[in-house]
PAVO-101594 format. One record per residue (C-alpha): residue number from 0; residue in three letters; x, y, z. Coordinates in Angstrom, 1 decimal, padded with zeros to 4 digits, always signed. Each point is the difference from the previous one (the first is absolute). Last residue first. Layout:
N
[NUM ALA [X Y Z]]
...
//
This chain:
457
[456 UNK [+024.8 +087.9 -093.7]]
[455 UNK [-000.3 -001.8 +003.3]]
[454 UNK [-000.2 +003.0 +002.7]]
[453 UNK [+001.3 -000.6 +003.4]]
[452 UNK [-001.5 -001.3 +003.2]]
[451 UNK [-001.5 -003.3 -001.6]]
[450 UNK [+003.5 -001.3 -001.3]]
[449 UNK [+001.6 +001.6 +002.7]]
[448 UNK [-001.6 -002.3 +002.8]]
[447 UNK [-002.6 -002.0 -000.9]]
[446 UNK [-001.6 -002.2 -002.3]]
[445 UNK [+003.1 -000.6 -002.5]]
[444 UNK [+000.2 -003.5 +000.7]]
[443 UNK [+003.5 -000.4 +000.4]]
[442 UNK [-000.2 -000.5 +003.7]]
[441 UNK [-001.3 +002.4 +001.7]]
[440 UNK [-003.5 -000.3 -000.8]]
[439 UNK [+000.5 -003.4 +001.4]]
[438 UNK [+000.2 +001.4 +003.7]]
[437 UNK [+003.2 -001.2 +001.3]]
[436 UNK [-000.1 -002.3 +003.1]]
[435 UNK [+001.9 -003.1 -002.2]]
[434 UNK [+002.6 +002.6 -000.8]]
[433 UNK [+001.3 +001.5 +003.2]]
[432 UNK [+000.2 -003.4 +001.3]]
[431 UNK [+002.1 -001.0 -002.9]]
[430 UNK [+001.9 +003.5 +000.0]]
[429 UNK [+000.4 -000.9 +004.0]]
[428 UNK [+001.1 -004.2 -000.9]]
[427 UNK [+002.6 +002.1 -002.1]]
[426 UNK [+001.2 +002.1 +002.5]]
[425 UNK [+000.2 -002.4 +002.7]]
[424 UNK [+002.4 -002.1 -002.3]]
[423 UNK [+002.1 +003.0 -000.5]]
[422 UNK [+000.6 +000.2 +003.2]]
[421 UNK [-000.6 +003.2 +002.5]]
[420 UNK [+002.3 +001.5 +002.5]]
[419 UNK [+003.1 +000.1 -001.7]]
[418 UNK [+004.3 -001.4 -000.3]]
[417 UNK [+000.9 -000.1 -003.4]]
[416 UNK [+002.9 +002.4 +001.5]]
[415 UNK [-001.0 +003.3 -000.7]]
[414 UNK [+001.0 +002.3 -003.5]]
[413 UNK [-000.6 -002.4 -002.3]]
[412 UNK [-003.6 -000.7 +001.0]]
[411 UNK [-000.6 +003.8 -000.1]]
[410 UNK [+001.3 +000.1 -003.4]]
[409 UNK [-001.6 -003.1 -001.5]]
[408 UNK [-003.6 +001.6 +001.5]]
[407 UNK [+001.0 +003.2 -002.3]]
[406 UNK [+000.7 -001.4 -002.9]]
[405 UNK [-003.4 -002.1 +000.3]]
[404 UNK [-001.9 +003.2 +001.2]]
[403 UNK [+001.2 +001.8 -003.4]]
[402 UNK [-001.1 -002.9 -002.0]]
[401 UNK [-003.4 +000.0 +001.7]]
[400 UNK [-000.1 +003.9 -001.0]]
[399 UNK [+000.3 -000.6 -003.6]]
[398 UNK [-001.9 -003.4 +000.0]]
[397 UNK [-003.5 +002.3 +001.2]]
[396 UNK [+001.0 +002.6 -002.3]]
[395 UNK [-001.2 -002.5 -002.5]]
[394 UNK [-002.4 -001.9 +001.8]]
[393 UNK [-002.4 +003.2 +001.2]]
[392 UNK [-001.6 +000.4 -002.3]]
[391 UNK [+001.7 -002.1 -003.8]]
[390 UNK [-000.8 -004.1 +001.0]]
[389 UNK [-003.9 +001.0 -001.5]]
[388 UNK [-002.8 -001.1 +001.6]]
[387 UNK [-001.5 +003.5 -000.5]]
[386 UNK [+001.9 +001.4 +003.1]]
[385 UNK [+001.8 -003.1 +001.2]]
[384 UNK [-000.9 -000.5 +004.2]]
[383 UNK [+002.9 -002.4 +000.9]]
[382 UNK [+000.2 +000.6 +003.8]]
[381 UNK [+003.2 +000.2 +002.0]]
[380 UNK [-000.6 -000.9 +003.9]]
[379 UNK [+003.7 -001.1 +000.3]]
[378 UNK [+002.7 +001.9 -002.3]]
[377 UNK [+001.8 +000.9 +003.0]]
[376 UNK [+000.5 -003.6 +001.2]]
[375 UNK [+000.8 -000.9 -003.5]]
[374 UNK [+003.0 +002.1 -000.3]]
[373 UNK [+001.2 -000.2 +003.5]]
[372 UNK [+000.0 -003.8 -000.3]]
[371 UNK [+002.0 -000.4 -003.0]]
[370 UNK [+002.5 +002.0 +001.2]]
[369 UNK [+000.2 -002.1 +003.2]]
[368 UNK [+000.0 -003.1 -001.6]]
[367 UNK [+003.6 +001.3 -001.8]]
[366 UNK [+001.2 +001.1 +003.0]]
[365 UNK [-000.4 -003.4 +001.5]]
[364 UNK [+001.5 -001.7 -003.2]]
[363 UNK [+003.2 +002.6 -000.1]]
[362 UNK [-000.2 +002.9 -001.8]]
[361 UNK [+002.4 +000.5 -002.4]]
[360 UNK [-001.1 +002.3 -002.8]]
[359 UNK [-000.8 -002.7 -002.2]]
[358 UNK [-002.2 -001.4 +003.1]]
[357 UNK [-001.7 +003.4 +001.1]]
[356 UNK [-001.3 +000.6 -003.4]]
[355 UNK [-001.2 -002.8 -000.7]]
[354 UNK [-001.9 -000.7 +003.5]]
[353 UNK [-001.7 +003.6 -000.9]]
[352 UNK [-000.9 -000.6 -003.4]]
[351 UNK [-002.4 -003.3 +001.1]]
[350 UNK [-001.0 +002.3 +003.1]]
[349 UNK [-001.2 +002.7 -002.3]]
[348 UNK [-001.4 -002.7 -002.5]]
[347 UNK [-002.3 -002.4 +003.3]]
[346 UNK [-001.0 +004.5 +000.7]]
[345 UNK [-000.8 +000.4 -003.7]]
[344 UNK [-002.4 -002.7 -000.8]]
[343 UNK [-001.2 -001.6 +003.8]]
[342 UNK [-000.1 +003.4 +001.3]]
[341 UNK [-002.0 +000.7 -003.0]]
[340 UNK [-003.4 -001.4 +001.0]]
[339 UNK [+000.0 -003.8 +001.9]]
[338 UNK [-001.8 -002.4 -002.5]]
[337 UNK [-000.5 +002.3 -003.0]]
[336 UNK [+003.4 +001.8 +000.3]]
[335 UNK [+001.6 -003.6 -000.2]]
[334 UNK [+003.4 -000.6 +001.7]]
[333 UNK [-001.3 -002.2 +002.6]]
[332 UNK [+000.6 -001.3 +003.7]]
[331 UNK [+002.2 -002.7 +001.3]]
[330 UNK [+001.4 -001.4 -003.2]]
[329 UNK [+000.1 +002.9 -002.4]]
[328 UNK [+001.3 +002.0 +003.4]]
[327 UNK [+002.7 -002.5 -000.2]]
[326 UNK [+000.6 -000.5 -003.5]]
[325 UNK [+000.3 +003.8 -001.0]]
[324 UNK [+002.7 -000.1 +003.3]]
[323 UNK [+002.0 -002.5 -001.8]]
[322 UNK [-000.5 +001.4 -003.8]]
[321 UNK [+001.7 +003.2 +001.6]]
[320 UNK [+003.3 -001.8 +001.0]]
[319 UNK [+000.2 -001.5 -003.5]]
[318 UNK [-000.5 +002.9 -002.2]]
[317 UNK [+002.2 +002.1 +002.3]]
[316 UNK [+002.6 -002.9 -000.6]]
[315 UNK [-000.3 -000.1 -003.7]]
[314 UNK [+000.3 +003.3 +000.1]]
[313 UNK [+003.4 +000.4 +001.9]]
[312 UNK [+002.0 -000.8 -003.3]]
[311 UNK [-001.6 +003.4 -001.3]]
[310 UNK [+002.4 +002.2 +002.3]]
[309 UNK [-000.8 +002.5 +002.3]]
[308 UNK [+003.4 +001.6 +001.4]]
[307 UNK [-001.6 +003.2 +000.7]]
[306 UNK [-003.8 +000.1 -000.2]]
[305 UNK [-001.6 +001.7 -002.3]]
[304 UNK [-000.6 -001.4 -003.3]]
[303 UNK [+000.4 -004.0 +000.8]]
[302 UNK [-001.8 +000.8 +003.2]]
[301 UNK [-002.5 +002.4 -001.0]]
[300 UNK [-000.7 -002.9 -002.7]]
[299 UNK [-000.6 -002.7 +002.1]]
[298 UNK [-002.5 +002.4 +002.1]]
[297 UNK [-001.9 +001.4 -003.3]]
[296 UNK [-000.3 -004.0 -000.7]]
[295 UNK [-001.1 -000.9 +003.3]]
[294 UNK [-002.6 +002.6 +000.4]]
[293 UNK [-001.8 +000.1 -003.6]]
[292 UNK [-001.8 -003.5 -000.5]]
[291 UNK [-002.4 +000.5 +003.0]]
[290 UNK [-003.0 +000.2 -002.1]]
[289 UNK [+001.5 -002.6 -002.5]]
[288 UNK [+000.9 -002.5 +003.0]]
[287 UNK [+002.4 -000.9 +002.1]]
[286 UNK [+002.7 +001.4 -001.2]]
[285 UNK [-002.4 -001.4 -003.7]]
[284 UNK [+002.7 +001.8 -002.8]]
[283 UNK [-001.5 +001.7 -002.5]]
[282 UNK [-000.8 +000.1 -003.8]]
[281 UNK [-002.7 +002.8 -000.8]]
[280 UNK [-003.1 +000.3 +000.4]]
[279 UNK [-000.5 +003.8 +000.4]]
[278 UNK [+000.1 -000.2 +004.0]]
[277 UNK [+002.3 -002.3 +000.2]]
[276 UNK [+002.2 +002.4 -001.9]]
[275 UNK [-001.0 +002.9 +002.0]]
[274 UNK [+000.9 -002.5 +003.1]]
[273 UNK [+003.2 -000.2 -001.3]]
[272 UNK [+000.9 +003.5 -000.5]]
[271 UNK [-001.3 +001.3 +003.2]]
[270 UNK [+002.2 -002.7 +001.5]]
[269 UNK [+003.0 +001.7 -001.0]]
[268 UNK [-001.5 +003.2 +000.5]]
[267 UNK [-000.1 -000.9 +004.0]]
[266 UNK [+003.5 -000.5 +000.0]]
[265 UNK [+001.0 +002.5 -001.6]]
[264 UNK [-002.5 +002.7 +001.8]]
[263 UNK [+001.4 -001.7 +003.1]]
[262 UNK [+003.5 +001.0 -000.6]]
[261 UNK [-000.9 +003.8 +000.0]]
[260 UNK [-000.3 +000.3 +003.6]]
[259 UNK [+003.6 +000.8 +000.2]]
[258 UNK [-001.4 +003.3 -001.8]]
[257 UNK [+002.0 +001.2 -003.1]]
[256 UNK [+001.4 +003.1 +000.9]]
[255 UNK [+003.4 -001.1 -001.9]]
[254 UNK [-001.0 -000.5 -003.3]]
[253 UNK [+001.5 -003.2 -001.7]]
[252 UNK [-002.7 -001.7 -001.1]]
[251 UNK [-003.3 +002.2 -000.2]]
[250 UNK [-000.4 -000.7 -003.2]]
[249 UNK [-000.2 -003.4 +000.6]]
[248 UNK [-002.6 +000.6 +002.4]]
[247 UNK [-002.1 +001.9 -002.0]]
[246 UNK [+000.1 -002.5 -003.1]]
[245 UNK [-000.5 -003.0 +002.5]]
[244 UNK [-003.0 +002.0 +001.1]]
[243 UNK [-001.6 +000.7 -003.2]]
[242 UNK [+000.7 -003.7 -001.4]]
[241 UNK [-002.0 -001.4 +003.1]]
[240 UNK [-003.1 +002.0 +000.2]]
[239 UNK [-002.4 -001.9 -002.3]]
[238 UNK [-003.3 +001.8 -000.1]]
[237 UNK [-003.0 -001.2 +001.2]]
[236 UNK [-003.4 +000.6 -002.3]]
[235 UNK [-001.8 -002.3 +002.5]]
[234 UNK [-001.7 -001.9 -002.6]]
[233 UNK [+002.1 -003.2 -000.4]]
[232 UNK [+002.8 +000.9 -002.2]]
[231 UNK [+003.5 +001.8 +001.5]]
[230 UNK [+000.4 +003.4 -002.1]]
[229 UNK [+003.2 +000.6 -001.2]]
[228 UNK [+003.7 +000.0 +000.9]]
[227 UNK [+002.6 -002.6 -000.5]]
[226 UNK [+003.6 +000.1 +000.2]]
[225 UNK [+000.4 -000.7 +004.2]]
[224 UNK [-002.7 -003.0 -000.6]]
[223 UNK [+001.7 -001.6 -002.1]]
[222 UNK [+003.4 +000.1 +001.7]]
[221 UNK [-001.9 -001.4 +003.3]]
[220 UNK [-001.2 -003.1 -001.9]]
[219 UNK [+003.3 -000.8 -002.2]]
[218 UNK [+001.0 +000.4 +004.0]]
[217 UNK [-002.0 -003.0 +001.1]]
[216 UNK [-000.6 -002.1 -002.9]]
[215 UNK [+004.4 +000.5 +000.3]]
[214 UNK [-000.5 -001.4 +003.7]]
[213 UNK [-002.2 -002.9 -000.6]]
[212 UNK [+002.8 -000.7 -002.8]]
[211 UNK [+003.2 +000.2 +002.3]]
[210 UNK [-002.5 -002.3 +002.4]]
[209 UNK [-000.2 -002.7 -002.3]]
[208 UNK [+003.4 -000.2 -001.4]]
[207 UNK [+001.2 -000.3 +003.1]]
[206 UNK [-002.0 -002.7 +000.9]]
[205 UNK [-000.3 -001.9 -002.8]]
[204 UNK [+003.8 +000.2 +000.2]]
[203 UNK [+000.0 -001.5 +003.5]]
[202 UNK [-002.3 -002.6 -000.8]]
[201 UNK [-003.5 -000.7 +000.6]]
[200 UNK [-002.0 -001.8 +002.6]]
[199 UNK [+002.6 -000.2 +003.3]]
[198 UNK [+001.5 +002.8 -001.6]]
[197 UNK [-003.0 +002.2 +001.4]]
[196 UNK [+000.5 -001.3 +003.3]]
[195 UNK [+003.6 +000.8 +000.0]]
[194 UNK [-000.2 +003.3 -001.1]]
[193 UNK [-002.9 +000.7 +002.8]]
[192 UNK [+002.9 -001.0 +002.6]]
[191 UNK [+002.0 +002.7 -001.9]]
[190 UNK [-002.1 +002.3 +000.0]]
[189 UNK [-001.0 -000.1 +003.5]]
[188 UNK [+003.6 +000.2 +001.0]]
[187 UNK [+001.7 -003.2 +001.0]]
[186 UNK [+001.8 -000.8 +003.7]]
[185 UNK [-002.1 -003.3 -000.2]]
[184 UNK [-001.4 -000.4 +003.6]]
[183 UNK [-000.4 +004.2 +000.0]]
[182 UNK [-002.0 -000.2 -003.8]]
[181 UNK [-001.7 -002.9 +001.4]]
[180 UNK [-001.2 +002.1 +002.7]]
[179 UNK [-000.7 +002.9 -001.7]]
[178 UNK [-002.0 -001.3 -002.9]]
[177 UNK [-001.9 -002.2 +002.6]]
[176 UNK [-001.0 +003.3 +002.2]]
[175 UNK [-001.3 +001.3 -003.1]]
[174 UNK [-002.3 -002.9 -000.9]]
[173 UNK [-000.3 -002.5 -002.3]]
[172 UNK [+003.3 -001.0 -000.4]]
[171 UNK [+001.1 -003.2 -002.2]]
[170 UNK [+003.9 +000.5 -000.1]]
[169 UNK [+001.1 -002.9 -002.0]]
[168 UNK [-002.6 -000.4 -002.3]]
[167 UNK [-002.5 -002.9 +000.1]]
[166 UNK [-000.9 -002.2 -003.0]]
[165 UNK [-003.3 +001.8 -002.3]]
[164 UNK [-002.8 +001.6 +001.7]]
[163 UNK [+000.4 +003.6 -000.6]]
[162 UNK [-002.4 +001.9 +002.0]]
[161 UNK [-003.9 +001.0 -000.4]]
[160 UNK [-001.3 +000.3 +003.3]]
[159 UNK [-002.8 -002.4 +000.7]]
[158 UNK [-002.0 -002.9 -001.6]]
[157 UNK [-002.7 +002.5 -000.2]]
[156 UNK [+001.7 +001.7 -002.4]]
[155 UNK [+001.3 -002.3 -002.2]]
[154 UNK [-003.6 -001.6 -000.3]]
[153 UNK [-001.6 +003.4 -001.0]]
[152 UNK [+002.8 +000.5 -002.7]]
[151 UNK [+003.0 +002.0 +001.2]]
[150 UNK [+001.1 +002.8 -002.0]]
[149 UNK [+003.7 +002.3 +001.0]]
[148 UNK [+000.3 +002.9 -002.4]]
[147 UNK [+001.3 +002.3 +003.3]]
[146 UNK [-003.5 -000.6 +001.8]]
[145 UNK [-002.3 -002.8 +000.7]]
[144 UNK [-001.5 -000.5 -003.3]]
[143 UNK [-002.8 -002.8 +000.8]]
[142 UNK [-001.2 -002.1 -002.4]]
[141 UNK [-003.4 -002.1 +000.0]]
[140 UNK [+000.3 -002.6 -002.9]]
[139 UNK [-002.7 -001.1 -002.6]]
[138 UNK [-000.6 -002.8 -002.6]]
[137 UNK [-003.0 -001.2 -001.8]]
[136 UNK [-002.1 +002.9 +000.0]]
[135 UNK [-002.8 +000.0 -002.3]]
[134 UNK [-000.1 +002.6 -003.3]]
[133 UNK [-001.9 -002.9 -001.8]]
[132 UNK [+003.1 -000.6 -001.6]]
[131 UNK [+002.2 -000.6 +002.6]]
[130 UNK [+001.5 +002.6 +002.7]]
[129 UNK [+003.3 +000.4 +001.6]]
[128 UNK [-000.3 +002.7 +003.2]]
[127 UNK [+002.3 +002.2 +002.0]]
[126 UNK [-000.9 +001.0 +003.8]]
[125 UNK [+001.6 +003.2 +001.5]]
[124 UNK [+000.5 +001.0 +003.3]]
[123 UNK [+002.7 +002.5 +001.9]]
[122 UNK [-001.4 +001.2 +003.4]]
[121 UNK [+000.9 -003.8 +000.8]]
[120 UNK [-001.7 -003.4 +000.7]]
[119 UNK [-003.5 +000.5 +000.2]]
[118 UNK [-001.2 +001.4 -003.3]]
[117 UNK [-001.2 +003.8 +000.3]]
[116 UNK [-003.4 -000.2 -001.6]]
[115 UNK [-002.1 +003.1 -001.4]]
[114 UNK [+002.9 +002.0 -001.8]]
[113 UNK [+000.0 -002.9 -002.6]]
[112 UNK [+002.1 +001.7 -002.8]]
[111 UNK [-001.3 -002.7 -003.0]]
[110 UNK [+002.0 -000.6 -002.9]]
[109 UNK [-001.9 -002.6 -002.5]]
[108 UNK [-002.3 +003.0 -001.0]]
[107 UNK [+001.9 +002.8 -001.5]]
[106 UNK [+003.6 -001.5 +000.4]]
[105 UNK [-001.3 -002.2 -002.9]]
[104 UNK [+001.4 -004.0 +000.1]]
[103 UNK [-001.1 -002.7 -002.5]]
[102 UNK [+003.2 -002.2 -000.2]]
[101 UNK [+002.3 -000.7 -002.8]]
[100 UNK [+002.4 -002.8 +000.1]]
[99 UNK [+001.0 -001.1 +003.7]]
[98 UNK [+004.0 -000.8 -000.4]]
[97 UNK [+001.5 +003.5 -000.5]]
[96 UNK [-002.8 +002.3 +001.5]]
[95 UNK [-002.9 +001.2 -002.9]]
[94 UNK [-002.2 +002.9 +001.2]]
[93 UNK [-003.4 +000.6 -001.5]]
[92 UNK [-002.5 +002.8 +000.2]]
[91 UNK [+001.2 +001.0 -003.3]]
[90 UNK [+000.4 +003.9 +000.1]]
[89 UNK [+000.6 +000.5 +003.6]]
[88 UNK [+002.4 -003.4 -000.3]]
[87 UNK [+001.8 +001.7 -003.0]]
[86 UNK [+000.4 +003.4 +001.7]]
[85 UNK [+001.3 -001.6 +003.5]]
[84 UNK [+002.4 -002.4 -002.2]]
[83 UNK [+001.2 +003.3 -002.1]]
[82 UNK [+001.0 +001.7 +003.2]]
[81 UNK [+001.6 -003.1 +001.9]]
[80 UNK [+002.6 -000.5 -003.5]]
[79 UNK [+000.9 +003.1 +001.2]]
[78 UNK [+000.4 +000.4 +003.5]]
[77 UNK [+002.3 -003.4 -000.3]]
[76 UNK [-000.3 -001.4 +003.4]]
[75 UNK [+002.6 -003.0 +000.1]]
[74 UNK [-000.3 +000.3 +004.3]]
[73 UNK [-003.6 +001.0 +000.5]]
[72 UNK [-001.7 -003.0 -002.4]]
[71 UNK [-001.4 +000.3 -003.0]]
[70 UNK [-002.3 -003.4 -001.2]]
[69 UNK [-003.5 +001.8 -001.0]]
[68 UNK [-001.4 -000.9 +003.3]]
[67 UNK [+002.5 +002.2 +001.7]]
[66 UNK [-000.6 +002.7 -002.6]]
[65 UNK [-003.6 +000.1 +001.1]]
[64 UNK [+000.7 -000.1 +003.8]]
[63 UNK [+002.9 +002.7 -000.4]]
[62 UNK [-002.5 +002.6 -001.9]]
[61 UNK [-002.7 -001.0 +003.0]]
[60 UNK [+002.2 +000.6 +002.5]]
[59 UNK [+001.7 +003.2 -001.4]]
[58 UNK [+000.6 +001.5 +003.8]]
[57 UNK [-002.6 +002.8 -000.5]]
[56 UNK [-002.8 -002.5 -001.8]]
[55 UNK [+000.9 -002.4 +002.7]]
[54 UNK [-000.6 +002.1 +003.3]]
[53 UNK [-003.3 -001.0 +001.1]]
[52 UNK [-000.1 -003.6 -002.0]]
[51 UNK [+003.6 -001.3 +001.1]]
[50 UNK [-000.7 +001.6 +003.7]]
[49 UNK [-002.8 -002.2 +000.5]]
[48 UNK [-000.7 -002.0 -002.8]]
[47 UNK [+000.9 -001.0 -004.1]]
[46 UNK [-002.4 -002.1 -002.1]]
[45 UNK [+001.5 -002.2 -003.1]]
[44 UNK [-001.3 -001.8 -002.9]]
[43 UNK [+001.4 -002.1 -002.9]]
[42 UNK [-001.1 -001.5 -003.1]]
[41 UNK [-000.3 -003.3 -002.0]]
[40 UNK [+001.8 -002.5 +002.1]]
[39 UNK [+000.4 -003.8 -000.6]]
[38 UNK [+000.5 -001.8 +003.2]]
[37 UNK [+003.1 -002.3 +000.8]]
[36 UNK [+001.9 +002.5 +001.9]]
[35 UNK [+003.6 +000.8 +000.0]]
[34 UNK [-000.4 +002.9 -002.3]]
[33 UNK [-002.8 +001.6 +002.1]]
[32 UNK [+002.0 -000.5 +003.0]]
[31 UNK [+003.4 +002.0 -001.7]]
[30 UNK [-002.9 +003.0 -001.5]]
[29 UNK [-000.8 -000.2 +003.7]]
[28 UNK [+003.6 +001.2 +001.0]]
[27 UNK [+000.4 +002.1 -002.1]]
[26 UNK [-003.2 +001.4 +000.8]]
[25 UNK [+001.1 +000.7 +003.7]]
[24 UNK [+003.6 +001.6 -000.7]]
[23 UNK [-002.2 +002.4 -002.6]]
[22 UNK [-002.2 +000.7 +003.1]]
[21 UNK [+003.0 +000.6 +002.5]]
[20 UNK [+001.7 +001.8 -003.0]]
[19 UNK [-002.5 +003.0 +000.1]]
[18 UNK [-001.3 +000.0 +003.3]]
[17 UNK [+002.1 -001.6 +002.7]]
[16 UNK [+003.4 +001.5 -002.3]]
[15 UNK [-002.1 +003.3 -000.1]]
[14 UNK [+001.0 +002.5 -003.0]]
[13 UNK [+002.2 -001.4 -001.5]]
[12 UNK [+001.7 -002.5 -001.6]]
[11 UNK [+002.3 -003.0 +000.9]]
[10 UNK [+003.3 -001.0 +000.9]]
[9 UNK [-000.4 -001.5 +003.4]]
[8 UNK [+001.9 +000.3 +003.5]]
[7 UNK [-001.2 -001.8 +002.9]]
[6 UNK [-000.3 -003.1 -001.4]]
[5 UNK [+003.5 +000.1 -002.1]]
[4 UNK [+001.5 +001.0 +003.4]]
[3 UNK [-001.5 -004.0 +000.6]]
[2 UNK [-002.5 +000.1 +003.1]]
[1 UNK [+001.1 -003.1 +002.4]]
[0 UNK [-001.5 -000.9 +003.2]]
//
């Protein structure tokens, strides 16, 4: 089984990487199957389901559909050149993709929120339409966004788990127990056995040059969102909190009654200022995914900031180590908040930031599986209940405190022997479990939970 670091981590936008570039991802990709076919097409529909339809308008859906069929795609995003497409197609009724000329398309009418039918395959449906002339469908694809900007088309899916198919790597684990036992027959780190898979398909300097940009998206990201105030859009009149904070605690610096305790309001403002990003559409980093995007980077940087003897030639390696474990419960369970509720999103991130930590600050392989463990296994049971659909109550905070349990599951797992009761590999197959017995109004629907218990507006 191999997930590239590169599959784990995307450059996109916010606010929902399964919602916003999931759906752009998807009409991409139809846009491609339109220009390889042999029929002429004179317009386009599409119709989005389940979670897609009940939560889209909060998590920009329809926005990302429509500028998805107009050619943009989540990792050149120009904001914009996006805003004057939207305006021109709600003036025209007409989008026209590089390739296809001009075709009849008003988000009005040809984009349907189908809260009636759930599509079989995933929590996550949409189905994109070419027309002819007549307005008769001559081409159409189920797709499926399956969390973290991943899309599989109806056949993908039911051919299995999506995984990279190309020539084998040399460390092909697919479990936790595999990671660790290769990484005992091999005497390598996780990192660096995931180093080698990864320069099995790209070189070294690809590499490098790879993960030093995820991470700059990453703290470009947090810097934003520590200078910026303002109301967050979507209805709920939420204020961002991030620049406030950082300004308190900076001013703070220095004074000696400062609480110990004090750390977790950096770390936790770190991802506060992310997920406000997110939250206003801004660039982000998918750690898994866009709901979850805040943990690992607010960890990375409390290490760089924080941590004696940090040093930024350990990223690559926390990158690494926590794209293994995102692979793994990818693999053997989910990290989509519409197919198994936020312990998928933020708990798969916590244990992602967790392994990361623990590696660049040492840890050996067991140690480093036990981090990740206590930081999913404590995030079991999470339910992704969006108040108004939108990824602002209770996601922000929500990566603040994940952060702080990922710190403080690498610290426990430093502090034994790698040595502990329960394996990661039980934990994921429990968040699975946990998952597939999870009422759908928790999970991303916004039909229970604290979107119906508090007000929306």
């Amino acid at each position: 089984m191999f997930l590239s670091v590169f599959d784990m981590f995307k450059v996109g936008i916010g606010p929902s990487s399964s919602h916003t570039m999931g759906p752009m991802v998807a009409a991409a990709r139809f846009l491609d199957q339109m220009r390889a076919s042999p029929f002429d097409f004179h317009g386009l529909r599409a119709s989005l389901h389940g979670s897609l339809a009940f939560t889209g308008v909060g998590h920009a859906s329809d926005r990302a559909t429509t500028l998805g069929l107009a050619g943009f795609r989540p990792d050149t995003y120009d904001d914009e050149k996006a805003e004057a497409a939207l305006a021109q197609i709600r003036e025209s009724g007409q989008v026209s993709p590089e390739g296809l000329g001009t075709l009849a398309y008003d988000p009005k009418t040809d984009l349907i929120f189908d809260y009636d039918h759930t599509l079989e395959g995933h929590a996550n449906g949409m189905i994109l339409m070419g027309t002819d002339a007549q307005g008769d469908v001559i081409l159409q694809q189920v797709f499926y966004s399956v969390g973290g900007g991943f899309v599989l088309t109806e056949e993908e899916l039911a051919a299995g788990k999506a995984t990279d198919e190309g020539a084998p790597v040399p460390y092909p684990f697919k479990s936790a127990a595999e990671m660790l036992e290769m990484a005992k027959r091999s005497g390598k780190s996780i990192a660096a056995m995931k180093r080698a898979n990864e320069v099995s398909r790209c070189s070294e300097i690809s590499l490098k040059e790879g993960t030093a940009r995820l991470w700059q998206v990453m703290n470009d990201c947090i810097n934003r969102g520590l200078e910026r105030d303002g109301i967050l859009p979507g209805g709920l009149s939420i204020r961002r909190r991030a620049k406030g904070i950082h300004e308190a605690l900076i001013a703070e610096r220095g004074m000696n009654l400062t609480a110990p305790h004090t750390i977790n309001d950096w770390i936790s403002v770190y991802a506060i200022a992310v997920n406000e990003e997110n939250a206003a559409g801004g660039q982000v980093v998918t750690a898994p995914t866009n709901g979850a995007a805040g943990v690992l980077p607010a960890v990375m940087r409390y290490y760089l900031d924080h941590v004696p003897g940090a040093s930024e030639r350990n990223i690559e390696d926390f990158l690494l180590t926590a794209a293994a474990i995102g692979g793994l419960v990818k693999f053997n369970a989910s990290i989509s908040g519409a197919e198994a509720g936020c312990q998928a999103e933020v708990g798969s991130a916590a244990a992602m930031a967790a392994a990361g930590l623990c590696a660049v600050m040492g840890g050996t392989p067991e140690q480093v599986e036990n981090a990740a463990e206590i930081a999913l296994e404590h995030h079991l049971g999470m339910t992704c209940d969006p108040v108004k659909g939108l990824v602002q109550v209770p996601c922000i905070e929500r990566n603040g405190l994940g952060a702080i349990k990922a710190v403080s599951a690498a610290s426990l797992a430093l502090r034994g022997d790698g040595h502990h009761f329960v394996p990661l590999d039980a934990v994921i197959e429990t968040m699975r479990q946990t998952g597939a017995d999870m009422n759908e109004k928790y999970k991303e629907t916004s039909l229970g939970g604290l979107a119906v218990n508090v007000p929306n507006c």
